[in-house]
C-alpha positions in Angstrom: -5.5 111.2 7.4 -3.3 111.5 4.7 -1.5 108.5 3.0 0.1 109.6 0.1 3.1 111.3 1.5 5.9 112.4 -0.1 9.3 110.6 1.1 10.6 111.6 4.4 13.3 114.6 4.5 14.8 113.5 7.6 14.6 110.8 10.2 12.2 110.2 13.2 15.5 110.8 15.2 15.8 114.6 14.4 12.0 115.2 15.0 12.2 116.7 19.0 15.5 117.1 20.1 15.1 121.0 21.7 15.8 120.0 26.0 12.6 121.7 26.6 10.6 120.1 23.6 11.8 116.7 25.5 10.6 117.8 28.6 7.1 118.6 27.1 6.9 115.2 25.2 7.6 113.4 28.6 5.5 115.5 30.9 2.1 114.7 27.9 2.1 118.7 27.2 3.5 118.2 23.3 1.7 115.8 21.2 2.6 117.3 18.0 5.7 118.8 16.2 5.9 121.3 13.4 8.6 121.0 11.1 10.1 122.8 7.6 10.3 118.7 5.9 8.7 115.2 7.0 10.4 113.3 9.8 8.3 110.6 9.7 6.0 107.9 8.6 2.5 107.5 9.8 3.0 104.5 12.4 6.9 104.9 12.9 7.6 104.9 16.5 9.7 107.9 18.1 11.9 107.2 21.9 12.6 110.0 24.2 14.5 109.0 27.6 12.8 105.0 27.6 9.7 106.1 26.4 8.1 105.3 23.1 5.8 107.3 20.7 3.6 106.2 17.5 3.1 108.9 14.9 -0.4 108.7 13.8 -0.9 111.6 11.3 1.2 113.4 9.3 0.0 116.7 7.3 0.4 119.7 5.8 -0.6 123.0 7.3 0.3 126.6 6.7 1.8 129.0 9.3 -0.9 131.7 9.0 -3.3 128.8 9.8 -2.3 128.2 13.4 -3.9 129.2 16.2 -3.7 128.8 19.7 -5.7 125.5 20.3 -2.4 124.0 17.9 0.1 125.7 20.0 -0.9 123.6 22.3 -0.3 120.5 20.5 3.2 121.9 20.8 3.3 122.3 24.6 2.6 126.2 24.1 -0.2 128.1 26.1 -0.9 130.3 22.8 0.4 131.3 19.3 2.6 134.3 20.6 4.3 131.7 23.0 4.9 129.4 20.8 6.4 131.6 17.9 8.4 133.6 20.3 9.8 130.2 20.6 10.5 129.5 17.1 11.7 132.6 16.3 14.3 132.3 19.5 15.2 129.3 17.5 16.2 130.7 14.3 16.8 134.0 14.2 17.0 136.2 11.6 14.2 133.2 9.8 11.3 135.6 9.0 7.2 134.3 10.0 5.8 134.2 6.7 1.9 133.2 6.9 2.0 131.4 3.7 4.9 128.9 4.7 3.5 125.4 4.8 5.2 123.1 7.4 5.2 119.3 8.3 2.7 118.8 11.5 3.4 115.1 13.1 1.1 114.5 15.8 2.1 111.4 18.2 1.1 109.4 21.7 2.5 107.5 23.9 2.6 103.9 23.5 3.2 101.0 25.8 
C-alpha cells in the first residue's frame, strides 16, 4: 500500500457519481474506481444514498495493465465491458495502453 501520495486532484465527492456507478457501489458489485487524478486519501470515507465507504488503497496502474479480474472491481463482467463504458463516457478520448490512472479501491463501513 502506498503512502506517499501526491495531493489529491479532486475531492472524494466527485469519485462515483455515474447513476449506474451508484447503483453498482450500493448493490457490492464496484469496489474500486479508476480515475485520470486522485480523489482521495487512503482512509477518507465516501457516502452514496446513506451508506458509507472507507478508501483503503490508493495506486497507480496503467490502462494496458487491466484485465478482466479489475473490471470487475469496477462492477464490469470483463475488460471489453468495461471500456465500452468508458469510452461511451468520453468520446472522442482515445484508449492509450500507456495512460496511468488513479485506482481507489473502497468497502463498506458501518
Amino acid at each position: 500500500m502506498t503512502t506517499n501520495l501526491p495531493p489529491k486532484t479532486c475531492t472524494i465527492e466527485r469519485m462515483v457519481t455515474d447513476k449506474d456507478d451508484v447503483k453498482r457501489v450500493l448493490k457490492g458489485e464496484k469496489t474500486a474506481t479508476r480515475r485520470n487524478g486522485r480523489y482521495a486519501d487512503i482512509g477518507e470515507v465516501m457516502e452514496l444514498e446513506g451508506n458509507r465507504y472507507e478508501v483503503y488503497n490508493v495506486y497507480q496502474q496503467s490502462l494496458g495493465d487491466m484485465r478482466d479480474e479489475h473490471a470487475k472491481t469496477e462492477g464490469y463482467p470483463d475488460m471489453k465491458s468495461y471500456k465500452d463504458k468508458i469510452m461511451a463516457l468520453h468520446p472522442g478520448m482515445p484508449w492509450l495502453p500507456h495512460m496511468q490512472v488513479w485506482v481507489h479501491e473502497f468497502r463498506k463501513v458501518d
